[in-house]
NUBAGU-19793 format. One line per 4 residues: their letters; for each residue x, y, z of C-alpha. Coordinates in steps of 0.25 Angstrom, whole numbers, always signed. Example, Ala and Ser with C-alpha at 12.3 -4.5 7.8 and 13.67 -1.06 7.14 Angstrom:
REM residues 2
AS	+49 -18 +31  +55 -4 +29
//
This chain:
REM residues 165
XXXX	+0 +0 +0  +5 +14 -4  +0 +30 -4  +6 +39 -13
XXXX	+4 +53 -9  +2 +63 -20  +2 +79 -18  -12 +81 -24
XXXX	-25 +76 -26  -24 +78 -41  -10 +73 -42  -16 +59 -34
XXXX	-27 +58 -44  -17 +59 -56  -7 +49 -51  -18 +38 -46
XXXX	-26 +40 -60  -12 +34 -67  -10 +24 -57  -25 +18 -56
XXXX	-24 +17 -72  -10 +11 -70  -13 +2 -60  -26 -6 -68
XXXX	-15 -8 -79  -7 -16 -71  -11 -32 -69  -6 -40 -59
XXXX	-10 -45 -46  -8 -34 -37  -20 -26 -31  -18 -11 -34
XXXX	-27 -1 -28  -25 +15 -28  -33 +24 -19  -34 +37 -18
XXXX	-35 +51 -8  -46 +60 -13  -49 +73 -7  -61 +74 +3
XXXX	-59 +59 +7  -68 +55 +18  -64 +50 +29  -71 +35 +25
XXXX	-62 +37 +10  -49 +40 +19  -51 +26 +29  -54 +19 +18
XXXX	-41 +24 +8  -35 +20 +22  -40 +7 +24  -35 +2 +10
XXXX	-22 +3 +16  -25 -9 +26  -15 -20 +25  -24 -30 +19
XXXX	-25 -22 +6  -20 -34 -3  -12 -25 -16  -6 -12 -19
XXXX	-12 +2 -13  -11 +13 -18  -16 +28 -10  -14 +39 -15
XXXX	-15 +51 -7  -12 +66 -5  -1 +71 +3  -5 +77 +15
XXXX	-19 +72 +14  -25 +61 +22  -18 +49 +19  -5 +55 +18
XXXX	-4 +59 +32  -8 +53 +47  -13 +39 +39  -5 +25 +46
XXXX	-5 +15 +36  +5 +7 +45  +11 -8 +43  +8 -10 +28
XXXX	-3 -2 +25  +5 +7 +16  +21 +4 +12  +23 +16 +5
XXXX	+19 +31 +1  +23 +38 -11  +22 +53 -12  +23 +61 -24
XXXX	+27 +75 -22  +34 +84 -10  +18 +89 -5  +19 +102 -5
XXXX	+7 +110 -1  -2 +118 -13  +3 +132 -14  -7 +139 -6
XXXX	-6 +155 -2  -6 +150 +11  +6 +141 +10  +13 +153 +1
XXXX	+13 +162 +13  +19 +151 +21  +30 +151 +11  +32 +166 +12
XXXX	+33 +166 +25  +42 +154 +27  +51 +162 +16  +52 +175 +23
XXXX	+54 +165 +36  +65 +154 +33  +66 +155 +17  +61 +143 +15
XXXX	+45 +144 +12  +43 +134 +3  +48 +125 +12  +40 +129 +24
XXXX	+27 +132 +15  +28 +120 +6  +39 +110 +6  +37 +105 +22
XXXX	+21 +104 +20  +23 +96 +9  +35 +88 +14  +26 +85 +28
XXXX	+14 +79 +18  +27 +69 +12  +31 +64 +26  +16 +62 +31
XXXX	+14 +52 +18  +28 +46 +18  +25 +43 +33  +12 +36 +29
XXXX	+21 +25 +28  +28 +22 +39  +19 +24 +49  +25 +14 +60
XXXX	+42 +9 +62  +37 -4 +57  +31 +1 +44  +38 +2 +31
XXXX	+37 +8 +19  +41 +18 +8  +39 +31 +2  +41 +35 -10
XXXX	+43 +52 -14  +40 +58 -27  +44 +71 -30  +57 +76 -36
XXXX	+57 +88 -25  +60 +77 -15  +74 +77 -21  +77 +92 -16
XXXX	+84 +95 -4  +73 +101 +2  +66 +89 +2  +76 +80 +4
XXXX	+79 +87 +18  +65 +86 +22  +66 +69 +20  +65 +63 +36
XXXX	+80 +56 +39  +74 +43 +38  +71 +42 +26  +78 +34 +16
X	+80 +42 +2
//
């Protein structure tokens, strides 16, 4: 079982269009299912995408979610209920005017407001859905980072100590 965390609803619902059409194509004996997070889930669509992650699922799972949403934070899927998350992108938050006048102010303060404004909240929503993983010190698993910015320094310095790179 496996989420992959995507920066946008619209950007989920691309990607998961190709891979539902991809996956009918491929015969063999292996059980594929994709699910998705949609906006405005109720709480009955949320416990049930959950309870498709239980340890009797017999296959491959796929959920798809948005980061920084419901299913990419505060969510145990502990023992093997989930062995890995992808994440496509860095998570920055949508330029709002709100979150511009956080920048010029962390600018004028420490010179740095992208980072402050953007690059930390965005990092935040990447740790909380790499750390749907490993949830306990007996889980194992695996995550999988897409996005060519995570190869800056500026990123690169954010990554936790033990993380293997």
């Amino acid at each position: 079982n496996y989420m992959i965390f995507f920066p946008s609803f619209e950007y989920l619902n691309l990607v998961c269009d190709v891979l539902e059409k991809e996956f009918s194509k491929i015969e063999d004996s292996i059980n594929r299912k994709l699910i998705r997070q949609h906006p405005n889930m109720s709480n009955e669509e949320k416990t049930e995408f959950l309870n498709m992650f239980s340890e009797q699922y017999k296959g491959c799972l796929l959920g798809a979610g948005v980061l920084g949403g419901h299913f990419g934070e505060g969510i145990d899927l502990v023992g093997d209920r989930l062995s890995g998350v992808i994440v496509v992108g860095v998570g920055i938050p949508k330029i709002t005017p709100e979150r511009e006048i956080l920048k010029n102010y962390y600018d004028e303060k420490f010179g740095d407001g992208f980072a402050f404004a953007y690059r930390f909240p965005g990092w935040e929503k990447v740790l909380q859905a790499v750390g749907r993983v490993i949830r306990t010190e007996n889980d194992t698993g695996f995550a999988l980072l897409i996005d060519d910015r995570l190869e800056r320094p500026e990123y690169i310095s954010l990554y936790p100590e033990n993380w293997r790179v």
